[in-house]
KEKE-3310 file (N, C-alpha, C; in steps of 0.2 Angstrom, whole numbers, plus 5000, padded with zeros to 4 digits):
npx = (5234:5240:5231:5243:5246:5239:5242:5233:5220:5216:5204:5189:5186:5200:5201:5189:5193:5207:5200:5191:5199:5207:5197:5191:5203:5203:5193:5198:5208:5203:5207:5207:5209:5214:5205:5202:5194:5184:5174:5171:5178:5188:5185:5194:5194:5179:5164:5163:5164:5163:5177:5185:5199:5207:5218:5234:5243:5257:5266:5269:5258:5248:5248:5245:5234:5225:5229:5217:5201:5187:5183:5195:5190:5194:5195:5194:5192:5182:5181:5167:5158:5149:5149:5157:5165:5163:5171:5171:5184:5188:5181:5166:5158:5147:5132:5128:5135:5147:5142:5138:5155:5158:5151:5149:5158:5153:5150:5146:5144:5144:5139:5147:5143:5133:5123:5126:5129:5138:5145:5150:5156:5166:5174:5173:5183:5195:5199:5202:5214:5220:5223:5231:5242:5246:5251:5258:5270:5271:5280:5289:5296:5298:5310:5317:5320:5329:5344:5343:5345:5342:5335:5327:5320:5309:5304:5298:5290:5281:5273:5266:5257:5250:5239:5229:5220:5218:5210:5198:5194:5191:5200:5205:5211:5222:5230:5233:5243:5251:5255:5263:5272:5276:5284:5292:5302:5306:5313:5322:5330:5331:5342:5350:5355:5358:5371:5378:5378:5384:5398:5402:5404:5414:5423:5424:5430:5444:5450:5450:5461:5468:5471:5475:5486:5494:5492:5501:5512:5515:5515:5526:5536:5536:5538:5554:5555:5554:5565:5575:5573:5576:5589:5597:5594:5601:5613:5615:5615:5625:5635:5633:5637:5649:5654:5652:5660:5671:5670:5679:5691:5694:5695:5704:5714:5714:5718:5733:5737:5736:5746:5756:5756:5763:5774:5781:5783:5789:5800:5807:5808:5819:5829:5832:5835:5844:5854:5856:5864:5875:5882:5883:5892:5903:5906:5909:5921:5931:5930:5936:5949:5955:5955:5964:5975:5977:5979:5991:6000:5996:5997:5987:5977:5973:5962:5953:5951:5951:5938:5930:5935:5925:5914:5914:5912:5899:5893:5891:5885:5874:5870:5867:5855:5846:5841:5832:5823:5810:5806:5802:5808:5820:5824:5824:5834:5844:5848:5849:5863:5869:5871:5876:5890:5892:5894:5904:5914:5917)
npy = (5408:5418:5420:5412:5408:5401:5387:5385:5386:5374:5365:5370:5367:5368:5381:5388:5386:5393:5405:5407:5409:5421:5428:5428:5434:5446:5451:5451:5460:5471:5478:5485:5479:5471:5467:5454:5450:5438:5429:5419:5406:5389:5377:5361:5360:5359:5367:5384:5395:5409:5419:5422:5434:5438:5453:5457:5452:5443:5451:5441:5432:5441:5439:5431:5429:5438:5433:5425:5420:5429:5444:5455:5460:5473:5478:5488:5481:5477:5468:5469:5465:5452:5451:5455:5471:5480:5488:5492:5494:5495:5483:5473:5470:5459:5459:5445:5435:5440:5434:5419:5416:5417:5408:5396:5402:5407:5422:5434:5447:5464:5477:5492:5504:5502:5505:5515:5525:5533:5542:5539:5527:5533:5541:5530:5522:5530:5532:5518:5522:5528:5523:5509:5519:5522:5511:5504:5517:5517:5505:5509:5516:5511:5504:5512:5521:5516:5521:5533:5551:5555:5566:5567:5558:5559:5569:5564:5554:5563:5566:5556:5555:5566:5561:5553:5564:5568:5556:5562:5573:5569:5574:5565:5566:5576:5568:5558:5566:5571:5557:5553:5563:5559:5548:5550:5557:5549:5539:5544:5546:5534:5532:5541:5536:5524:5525:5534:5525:5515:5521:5523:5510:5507:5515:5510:5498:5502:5506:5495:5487:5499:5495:5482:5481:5492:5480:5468:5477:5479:5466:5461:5470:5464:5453:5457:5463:5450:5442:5450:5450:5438:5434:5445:5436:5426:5432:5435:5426:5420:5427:5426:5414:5415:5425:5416:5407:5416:5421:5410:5412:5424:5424:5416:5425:5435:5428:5426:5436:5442:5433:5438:5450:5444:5438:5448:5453:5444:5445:5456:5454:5443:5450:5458:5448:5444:5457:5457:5444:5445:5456:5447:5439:5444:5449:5436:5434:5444:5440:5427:5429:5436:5427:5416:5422:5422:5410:5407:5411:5405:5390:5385:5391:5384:5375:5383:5388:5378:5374:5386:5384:5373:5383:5389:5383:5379:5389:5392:5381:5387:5399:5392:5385:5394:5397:5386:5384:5390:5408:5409:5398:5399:5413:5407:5399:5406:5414:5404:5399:5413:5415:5402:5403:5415:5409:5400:5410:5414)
npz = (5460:5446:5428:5418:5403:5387:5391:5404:5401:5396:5400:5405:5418:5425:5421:5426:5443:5442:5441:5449:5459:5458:5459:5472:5478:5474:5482:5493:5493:5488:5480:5462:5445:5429:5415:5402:5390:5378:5368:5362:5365:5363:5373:5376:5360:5360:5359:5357:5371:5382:5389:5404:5406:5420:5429:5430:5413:5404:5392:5381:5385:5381:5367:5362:5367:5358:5346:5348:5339:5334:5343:5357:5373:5385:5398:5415:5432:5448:5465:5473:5486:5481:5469:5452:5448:5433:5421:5405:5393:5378:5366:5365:5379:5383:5395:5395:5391:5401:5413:5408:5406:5420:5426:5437:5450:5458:5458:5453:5439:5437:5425:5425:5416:5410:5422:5428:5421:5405:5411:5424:5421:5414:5426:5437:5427:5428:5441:5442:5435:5441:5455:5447:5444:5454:5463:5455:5458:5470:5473:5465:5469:5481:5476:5472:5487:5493:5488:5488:5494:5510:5512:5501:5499:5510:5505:5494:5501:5506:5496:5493:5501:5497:5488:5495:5497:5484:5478:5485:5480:5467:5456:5446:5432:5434:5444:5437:5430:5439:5443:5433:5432:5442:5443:5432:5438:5446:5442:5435:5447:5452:5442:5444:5456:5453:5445:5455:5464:5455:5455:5468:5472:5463:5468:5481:5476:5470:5485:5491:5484:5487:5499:5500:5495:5504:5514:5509:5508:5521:5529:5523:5525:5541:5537:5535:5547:5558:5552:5554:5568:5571:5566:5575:5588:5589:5587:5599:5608:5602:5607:5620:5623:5619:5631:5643:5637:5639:5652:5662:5656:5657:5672:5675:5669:5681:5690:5685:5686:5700:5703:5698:5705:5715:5714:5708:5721:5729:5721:5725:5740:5737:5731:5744:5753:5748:5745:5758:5761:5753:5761:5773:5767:5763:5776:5782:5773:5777:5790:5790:5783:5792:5802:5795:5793:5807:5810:5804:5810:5823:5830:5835:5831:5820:5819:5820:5806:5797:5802:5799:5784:5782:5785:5774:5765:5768:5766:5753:5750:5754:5747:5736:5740:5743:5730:5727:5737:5743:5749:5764:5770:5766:5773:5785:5785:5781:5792:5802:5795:5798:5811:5816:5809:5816:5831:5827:5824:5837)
capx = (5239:5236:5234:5249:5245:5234:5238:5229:5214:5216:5199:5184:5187:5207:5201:5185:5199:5209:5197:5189:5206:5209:5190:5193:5209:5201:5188:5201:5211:5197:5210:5207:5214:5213:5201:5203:5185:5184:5167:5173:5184:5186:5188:5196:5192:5172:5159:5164:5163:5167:5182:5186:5205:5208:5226:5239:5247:5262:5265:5268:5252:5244:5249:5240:5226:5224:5227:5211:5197:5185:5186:5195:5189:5197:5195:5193:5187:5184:5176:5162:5154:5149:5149:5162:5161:5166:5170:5175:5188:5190:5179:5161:5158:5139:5132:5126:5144:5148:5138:5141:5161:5156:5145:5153:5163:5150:5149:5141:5145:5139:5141:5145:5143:5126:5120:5128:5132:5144:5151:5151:5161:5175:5177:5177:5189:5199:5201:5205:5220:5227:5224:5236:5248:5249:5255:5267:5273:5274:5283:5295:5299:5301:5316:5321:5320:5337:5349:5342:5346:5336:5329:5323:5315:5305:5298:5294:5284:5276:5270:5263:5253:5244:5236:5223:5216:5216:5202:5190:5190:5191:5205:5209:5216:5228:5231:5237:5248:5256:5259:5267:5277:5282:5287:5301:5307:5308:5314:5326:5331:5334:5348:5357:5356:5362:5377:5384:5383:5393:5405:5403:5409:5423:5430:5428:5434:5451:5452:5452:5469:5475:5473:5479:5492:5498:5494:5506:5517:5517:5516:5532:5541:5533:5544:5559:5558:5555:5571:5582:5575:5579:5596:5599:5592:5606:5620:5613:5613:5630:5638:5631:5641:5655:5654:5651:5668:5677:5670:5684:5699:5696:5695:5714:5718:5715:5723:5740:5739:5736:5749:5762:5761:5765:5779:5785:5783:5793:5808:5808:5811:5824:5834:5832:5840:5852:5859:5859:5868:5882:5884:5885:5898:5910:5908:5912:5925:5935:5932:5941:5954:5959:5956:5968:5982:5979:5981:5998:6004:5996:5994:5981:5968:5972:5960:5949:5953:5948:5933:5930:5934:5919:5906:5915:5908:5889:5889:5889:5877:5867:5868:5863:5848:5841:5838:5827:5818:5804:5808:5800:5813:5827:5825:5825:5841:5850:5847:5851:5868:5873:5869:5880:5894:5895:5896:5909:5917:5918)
capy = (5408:5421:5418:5413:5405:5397:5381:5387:5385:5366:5362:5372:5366:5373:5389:5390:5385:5399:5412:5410:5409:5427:5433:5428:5438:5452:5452:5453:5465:5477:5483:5486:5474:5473:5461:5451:5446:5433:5428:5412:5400:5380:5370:5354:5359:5358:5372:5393:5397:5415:5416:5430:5431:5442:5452:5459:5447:5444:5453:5434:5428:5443:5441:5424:5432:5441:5427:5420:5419:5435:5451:5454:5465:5473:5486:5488:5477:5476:5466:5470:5457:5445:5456:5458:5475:5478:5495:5490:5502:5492:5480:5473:5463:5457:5454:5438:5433:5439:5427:5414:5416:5415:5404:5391:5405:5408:5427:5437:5453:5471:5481:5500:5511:5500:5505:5522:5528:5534:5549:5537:5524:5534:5541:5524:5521:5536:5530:5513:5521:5532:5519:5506:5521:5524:5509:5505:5521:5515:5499:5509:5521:5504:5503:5520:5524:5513:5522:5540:5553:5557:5575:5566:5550:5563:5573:5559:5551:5567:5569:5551:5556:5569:5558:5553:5571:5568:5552:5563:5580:5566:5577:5560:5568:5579:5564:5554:5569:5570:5552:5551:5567:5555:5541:5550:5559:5544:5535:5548:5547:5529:5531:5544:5533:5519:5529:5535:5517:5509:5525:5521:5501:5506:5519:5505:5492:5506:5507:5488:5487:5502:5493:5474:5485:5493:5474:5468:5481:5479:5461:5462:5472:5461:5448:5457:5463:5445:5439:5452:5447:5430:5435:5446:5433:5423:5436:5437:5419:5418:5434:5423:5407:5418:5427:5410:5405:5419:5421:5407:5415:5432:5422:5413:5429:5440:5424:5425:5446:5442:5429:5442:5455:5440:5436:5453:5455:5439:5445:5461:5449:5440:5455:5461:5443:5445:5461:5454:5438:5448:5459:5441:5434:5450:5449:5430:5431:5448:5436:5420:5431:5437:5418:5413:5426:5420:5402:5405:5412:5402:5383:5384:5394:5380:5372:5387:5390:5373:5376:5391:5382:5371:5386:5395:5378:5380:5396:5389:5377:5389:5403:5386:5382:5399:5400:5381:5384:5393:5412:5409:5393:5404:5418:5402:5396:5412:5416:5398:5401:5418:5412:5398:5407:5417:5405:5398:5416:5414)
capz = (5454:5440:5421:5413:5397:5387:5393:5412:5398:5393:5402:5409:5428:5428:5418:5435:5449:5443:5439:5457:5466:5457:5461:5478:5480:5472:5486:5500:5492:5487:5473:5456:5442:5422:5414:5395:5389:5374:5368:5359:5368:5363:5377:5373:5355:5359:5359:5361:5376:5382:5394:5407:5411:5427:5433:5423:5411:5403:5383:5377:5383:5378:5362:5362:5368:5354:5340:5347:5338:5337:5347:5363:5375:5388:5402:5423:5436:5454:5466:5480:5489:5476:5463:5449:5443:5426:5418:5399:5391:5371:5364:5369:5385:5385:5404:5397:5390:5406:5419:5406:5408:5427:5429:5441:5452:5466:5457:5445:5434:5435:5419:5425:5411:5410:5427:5431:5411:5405:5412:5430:5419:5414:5432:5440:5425:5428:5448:5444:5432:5446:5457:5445:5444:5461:5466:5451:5458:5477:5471:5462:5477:5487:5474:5474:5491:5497:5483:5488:5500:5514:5510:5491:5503:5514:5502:5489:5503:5508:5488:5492:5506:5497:5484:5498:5495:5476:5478:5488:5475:5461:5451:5441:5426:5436:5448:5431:5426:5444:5445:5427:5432:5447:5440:5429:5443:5452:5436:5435:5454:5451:5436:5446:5462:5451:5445:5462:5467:5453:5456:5475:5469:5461:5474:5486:5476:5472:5491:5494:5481:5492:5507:5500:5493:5510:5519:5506:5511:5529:5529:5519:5532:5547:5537:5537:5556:5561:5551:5558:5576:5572:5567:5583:5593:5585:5588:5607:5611:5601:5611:5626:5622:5617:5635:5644:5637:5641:5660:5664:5652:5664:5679:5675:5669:5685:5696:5684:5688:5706:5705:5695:5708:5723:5711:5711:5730:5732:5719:5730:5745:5738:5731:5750:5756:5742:5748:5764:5758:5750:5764:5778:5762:5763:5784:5782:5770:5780:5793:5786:5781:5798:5806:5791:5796:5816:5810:5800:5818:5829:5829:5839:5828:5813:5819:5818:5803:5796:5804:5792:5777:5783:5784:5766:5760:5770:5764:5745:5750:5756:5743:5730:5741:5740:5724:5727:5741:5748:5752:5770:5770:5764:5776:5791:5786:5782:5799:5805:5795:5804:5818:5817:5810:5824:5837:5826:5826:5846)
cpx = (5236:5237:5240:5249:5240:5233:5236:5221:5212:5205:5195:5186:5194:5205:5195:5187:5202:5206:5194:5191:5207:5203:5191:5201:5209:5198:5192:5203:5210:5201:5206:5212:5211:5209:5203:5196:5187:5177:5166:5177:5182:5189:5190:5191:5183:5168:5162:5159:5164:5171:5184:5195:5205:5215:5230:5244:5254:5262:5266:5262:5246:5241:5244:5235:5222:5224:5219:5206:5192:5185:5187:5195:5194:5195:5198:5190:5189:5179:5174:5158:5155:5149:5156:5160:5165:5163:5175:5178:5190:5186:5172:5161:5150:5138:5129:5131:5146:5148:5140:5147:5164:5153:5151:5158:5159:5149:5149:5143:5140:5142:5140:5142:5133:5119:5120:5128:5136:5150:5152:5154:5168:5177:5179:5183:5197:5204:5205:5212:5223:5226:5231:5241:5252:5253:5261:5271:5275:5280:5289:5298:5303:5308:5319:5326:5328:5344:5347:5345:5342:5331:5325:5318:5310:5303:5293:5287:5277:5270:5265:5258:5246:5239:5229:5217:5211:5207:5196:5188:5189:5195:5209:5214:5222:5232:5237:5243:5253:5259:5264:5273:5283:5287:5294:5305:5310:5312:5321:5333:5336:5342:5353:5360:5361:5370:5382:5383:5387:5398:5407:5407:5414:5427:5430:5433:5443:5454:5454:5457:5472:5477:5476:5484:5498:5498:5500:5513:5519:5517:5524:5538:5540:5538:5551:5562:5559:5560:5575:5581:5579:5586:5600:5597:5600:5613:5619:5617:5624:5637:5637:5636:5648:5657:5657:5660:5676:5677:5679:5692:5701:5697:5703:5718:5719:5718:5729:5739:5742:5745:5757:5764:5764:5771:5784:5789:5790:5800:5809:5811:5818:5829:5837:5837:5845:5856:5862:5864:5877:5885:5886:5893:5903:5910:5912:5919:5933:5936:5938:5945:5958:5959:5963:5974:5983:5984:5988:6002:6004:5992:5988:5974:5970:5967:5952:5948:5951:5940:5928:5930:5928:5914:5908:5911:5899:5887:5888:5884:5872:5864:5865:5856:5843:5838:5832:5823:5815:5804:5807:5807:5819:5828:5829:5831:5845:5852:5850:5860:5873:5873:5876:5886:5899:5896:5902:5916:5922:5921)
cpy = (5411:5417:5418:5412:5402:5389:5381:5388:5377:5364:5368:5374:5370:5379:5391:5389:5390:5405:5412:5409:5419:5434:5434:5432:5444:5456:5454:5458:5469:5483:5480:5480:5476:5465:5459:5448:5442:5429:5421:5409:5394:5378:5363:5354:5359:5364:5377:5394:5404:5414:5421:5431:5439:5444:5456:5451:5449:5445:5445:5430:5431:5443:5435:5425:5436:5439:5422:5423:5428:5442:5452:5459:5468:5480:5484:5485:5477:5472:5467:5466:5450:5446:5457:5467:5479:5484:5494:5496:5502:5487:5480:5467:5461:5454:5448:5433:5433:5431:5423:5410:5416:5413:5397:5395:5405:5418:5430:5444:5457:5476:5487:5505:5508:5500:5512:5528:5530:5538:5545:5530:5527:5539:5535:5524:5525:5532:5524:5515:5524:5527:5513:5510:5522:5518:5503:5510:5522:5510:5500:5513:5517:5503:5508:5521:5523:5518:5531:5544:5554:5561:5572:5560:5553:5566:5568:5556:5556:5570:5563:5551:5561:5566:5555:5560:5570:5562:5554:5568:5576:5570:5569:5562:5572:5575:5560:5560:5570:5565:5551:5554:5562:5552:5545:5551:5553:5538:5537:5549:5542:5529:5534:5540:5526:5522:5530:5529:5514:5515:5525:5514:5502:5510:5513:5499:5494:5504:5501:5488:5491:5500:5485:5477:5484:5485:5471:5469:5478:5470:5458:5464:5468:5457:5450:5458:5455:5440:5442:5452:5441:5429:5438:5443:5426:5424:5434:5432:5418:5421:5431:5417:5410:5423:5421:5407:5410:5420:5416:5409:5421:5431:5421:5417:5436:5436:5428:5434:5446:5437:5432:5448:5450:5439:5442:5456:5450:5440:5452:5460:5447:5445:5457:5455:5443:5448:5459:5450:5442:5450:5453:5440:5437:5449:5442:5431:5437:5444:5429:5423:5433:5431:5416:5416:5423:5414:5400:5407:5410:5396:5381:5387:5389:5377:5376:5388:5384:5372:5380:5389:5380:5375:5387:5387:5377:5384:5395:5386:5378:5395:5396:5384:5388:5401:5394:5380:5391:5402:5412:5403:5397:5407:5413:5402:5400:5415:5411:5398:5407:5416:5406:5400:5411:5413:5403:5402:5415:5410)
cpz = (5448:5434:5418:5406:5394:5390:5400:5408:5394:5394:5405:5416:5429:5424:5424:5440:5449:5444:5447:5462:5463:5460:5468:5482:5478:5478:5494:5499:5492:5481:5466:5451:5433:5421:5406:5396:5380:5374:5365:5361:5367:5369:5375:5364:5353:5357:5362:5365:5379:5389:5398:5410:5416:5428:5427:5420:5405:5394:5378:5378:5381:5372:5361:5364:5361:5348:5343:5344:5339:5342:5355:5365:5382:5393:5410:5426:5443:5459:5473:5481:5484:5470:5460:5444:5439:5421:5410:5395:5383:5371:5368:5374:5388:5390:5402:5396:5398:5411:5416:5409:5415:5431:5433:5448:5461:5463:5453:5445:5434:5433:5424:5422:5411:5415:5430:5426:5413:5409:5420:5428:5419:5420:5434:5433:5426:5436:5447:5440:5437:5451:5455:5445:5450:5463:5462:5454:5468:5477:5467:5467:5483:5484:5475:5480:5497:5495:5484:5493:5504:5514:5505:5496:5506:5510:5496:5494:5509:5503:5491:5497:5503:5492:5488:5497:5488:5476:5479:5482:5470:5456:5449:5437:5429:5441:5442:5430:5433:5445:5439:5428:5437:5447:5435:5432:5445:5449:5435:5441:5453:5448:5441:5453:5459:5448:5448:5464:5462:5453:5462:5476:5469:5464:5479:5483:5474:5480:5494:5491:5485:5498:5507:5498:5501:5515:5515:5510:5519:5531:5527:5526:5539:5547:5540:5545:5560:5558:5555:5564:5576:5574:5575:5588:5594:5587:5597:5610:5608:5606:5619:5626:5623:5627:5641:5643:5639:5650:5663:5663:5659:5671:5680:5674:5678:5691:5693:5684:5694:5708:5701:5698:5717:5721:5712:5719:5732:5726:5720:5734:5745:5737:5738:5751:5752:5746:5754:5766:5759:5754:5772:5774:5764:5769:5785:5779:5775:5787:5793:5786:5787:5803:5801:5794:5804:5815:5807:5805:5820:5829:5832:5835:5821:5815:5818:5811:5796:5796:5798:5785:5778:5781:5776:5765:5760:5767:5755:5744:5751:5750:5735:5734:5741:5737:5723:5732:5743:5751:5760:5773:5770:5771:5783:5791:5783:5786:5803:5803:5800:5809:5820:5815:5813:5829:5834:5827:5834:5847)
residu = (UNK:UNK:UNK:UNK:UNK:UNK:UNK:UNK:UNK:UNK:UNK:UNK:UNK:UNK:UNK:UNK:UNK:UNK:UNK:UNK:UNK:UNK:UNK:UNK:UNK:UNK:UNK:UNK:UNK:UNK:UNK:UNK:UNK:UNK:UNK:UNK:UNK:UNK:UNK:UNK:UNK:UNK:UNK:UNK:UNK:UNK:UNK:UNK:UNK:UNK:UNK:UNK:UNK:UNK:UNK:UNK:UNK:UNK:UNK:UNK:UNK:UNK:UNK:UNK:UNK:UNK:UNK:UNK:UNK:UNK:UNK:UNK:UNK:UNK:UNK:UNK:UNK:UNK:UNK:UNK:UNK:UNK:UNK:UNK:UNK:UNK:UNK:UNK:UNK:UNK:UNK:UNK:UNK:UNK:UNK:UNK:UNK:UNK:UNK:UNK:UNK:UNK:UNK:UNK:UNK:UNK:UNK:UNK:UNK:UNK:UNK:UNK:UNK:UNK:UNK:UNK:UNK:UNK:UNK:UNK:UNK:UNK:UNK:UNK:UNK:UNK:UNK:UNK:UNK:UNK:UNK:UNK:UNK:UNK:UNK:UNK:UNK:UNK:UNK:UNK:UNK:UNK:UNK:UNK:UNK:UNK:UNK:UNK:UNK:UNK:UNK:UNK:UNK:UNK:UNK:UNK:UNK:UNK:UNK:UNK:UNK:UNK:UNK:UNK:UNK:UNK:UNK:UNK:UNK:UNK:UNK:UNK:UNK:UNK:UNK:UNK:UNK:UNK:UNK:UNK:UNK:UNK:UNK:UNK:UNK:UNK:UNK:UNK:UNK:UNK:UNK:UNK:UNK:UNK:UNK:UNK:UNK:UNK:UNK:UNK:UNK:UNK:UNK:UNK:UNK:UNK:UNK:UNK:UNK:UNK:UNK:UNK:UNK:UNK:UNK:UNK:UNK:UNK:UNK:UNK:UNK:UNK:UNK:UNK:UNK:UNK:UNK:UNK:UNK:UNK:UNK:UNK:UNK:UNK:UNK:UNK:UNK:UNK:UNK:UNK:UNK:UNK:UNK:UNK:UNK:UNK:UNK:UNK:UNK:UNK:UNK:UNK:UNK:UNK:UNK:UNK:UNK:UNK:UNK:UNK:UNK:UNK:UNK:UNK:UNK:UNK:UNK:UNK:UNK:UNK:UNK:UNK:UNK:UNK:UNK:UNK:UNK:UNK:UNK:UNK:UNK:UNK:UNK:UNK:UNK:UNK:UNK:UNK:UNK:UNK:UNK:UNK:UNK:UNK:UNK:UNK:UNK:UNK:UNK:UNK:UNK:UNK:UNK:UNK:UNK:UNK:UNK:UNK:UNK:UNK:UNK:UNK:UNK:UNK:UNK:UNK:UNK:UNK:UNK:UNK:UNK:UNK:UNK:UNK:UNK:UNK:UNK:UNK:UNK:UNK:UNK:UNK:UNK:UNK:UNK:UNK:UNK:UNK:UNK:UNK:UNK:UNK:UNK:UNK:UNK:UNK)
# end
């Protein structure tokens, strides 16, 4: 857990817990980090002490850093083996402050500039600045590299490959002026990448309205198709009822057709027996009339003649049953008439 505040300085033991959780993460890491040196710190109000804070820290607790007491110093650090080693870039940082300020860690301080001088300090210093830039400048490319296009993503990370070259020739200061250049580019990449995404937002969120729009739309007519099924399911079903009740009218109407051309046939028929009728009548009656003349002659045909009046009267009978029975009945007994007739004749 890094420094965040003075209160991670209340007590000795919680400001040696931190500092040799941060030394020990240093050691695995084998990166570089910034150091805050203070040659006077109270613990619980008591005796100055000096204090080592480790890590980058945040500009409000820097700022408290800075109200404390005496001068604070500040440079580069890194750690090998058991060794912190301690390249100051502002103020002074005595290696017996030092140890003091890490006495309890398990690890002791080695002043640079005091063992290599100077020109082999502000190299290491130089390293450890391209070093911090570089991977501010990996960490922004990790943000970059989503919102880019692919050409800009391949070259960026063929720029970042040549930076292992830079370590070996130690070209620090041109290493700082490329990583700076980078960082705008890439600062720069950003804004334009954040741009066409909220212009990419808002075409798609136009296209979403044009497409709740047209579901709207379609959804709308969906209604209307399945009201006017309804309806012509309606008409169908009614046009089914209404058929249903006519099946039976067409039925009783092609009987009373069938039964109007039997009708016909049968007042065809009787016209025929009609004719026939009239033409027995006028034989009976030419007959009767020369029985009638025999019988004013001859006593003996009045009995014929009697007779005769008899049929004129069957024959009444029989043109009144005609018209109440049966044409098959009719024909029977208009037949059974002549028939008798004649024998009467005889």
């Amino acid at each position: 857990m890094p420094f965040d505040n003075l209160g991670d300085l209340d007590c000795r033991e919680s400001y040696i817990a931190i500092l040799k959780e941060e030394l020990t993460g240093l050691r695995s890491s084998g990166e570089a980090t910034d150091f805050y040196f203070c040659e006077k710190f109270r613990f619980d109000g008591k005796n100055a002490d000096p204090v080592l804070i480790l890590g980058k820290v945040s500009s409000r607790f820097l700022t408290q850093l800075k109200q404390l007491p005496g001068d604070l110093a500040q440079g580069h650090c890194s750690v090998r083996g058991g060794e912190l080693r301690v390249i100051p870039k502002r103020g002074r940082s005595p290696e017996a402050k030092l140890k003091s300020a890490l006495r309890g860690t398990g690890f002791k301080p080695e002043l640079i500039a005091d063992v290599t001088g100077i020109a082999e300090e502000e190299e290491q210093s130089h390293r450890l600045e391209v070093e911090r830039m570089l991977k501010e400048a990996e960490a922004q490319f990790k943000k970059v590299q989503k919102h880019i296009p692919p050409a800009d993503r391949r070259a960026l990370k063929t720029m970042f490959g040549k930076y292992d070259q830079i370590f070996k020739t130690k070209d620090y200061a041109g290493a700082q002026k490329q990583l700076s250049s980078l960082s705008d580019k890439m600062g720069e990449m950003l804004k334009y990448a954040m741009r066409e995404s909220r212009a990419i937002i808002k075409r798609r969120e136009r296209e979403q309205k044009r497409i709740h729009r047209k579901q709207d739309e379609i959804n709308a007519l969906l209604a209307k198709v399945e009201k006017l099924a309804r309806e012509q399911k309606g008409q169908v079903e009614r046009l089914r009822d209404g058929l249903a009740r006519v099946a039976p009218i067409r039925k009783n109407a092609e009987a009373i057709l069938g039964a109007r051309d039997r009708i016909a046939e049968h007042e065809k028929t009787i016209k025929q027996l009609a004719g026939q009728s009239d033409k027995a009548k006028q034989q009976i009656s030419s007959d009767f009339d020369k029985l009638k003349a025999k019988t004013m002659r001859d006593p003996a045909s009045q009995a014929l003649a009697t007779i005769a009046v008899s049929q004129s009267g069957r024959i009444k009978a029989l043109e009144k049953l005609l018209g109440q029975v049966p044409l098959s009945e009719a024909k029977k007994l208009l037949a059974k008439a002549i028939k008798a007739l004649k024998e009467g004749a005889a």
